[in-house]
N, C-alpha and C positions, 0 to 999 in steps of 0.2 A: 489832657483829658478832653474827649470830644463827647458832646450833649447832645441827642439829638429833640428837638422837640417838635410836634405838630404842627401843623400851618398856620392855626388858630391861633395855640400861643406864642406860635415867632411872630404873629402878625401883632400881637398885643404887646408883646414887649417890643418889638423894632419901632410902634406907634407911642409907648409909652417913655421910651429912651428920645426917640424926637421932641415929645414936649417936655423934655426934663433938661433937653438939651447935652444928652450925654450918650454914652456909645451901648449898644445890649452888652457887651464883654462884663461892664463894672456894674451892672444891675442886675446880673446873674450872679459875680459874686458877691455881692450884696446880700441878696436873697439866699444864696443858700448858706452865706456866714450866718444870716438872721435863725436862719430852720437849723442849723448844730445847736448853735446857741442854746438855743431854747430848748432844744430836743434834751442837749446836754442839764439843764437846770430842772429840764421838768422828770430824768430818771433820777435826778440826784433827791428832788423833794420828794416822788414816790419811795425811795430807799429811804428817806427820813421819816416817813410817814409808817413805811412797814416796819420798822426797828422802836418806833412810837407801840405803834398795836403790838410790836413784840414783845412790848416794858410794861404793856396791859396802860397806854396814854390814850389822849382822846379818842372814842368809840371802840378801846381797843378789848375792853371787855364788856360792854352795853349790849344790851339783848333788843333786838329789832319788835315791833311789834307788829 
């Protein structure tokens, strides 16, 4: 897989892998292990949350005012 990114952000991660003392390659995927991650946990608690409001659980049947 080839990433293209901006001058801006190659400049910021080729700057921030220098003081980190390690190479852009493992800070990329780092970062974007980090964003599935999350992306993954945060559709999973929205799907917990809609199947909640679907059982009538918290605000799942409260009238807004």
């Amino acid at each position: 897989m080839e990433v293209r990114l901006n001058p801006d952000l190659h400049a910021k991660l080729t700057r921030l892998a220098t003081q980190q003392g390690r190479d852009s390659e493992s800070l990329v995927v780092e970062a974007v292990e980090r964003m599935v991650n999350y992306d993954e946990w945060f559709m999973q608690e929205v799907e917990k949350g809609l199947a909640a409001a679907d059982r009538g659980g918290p605000r799942g049947n409260q009238e807004t005012d």
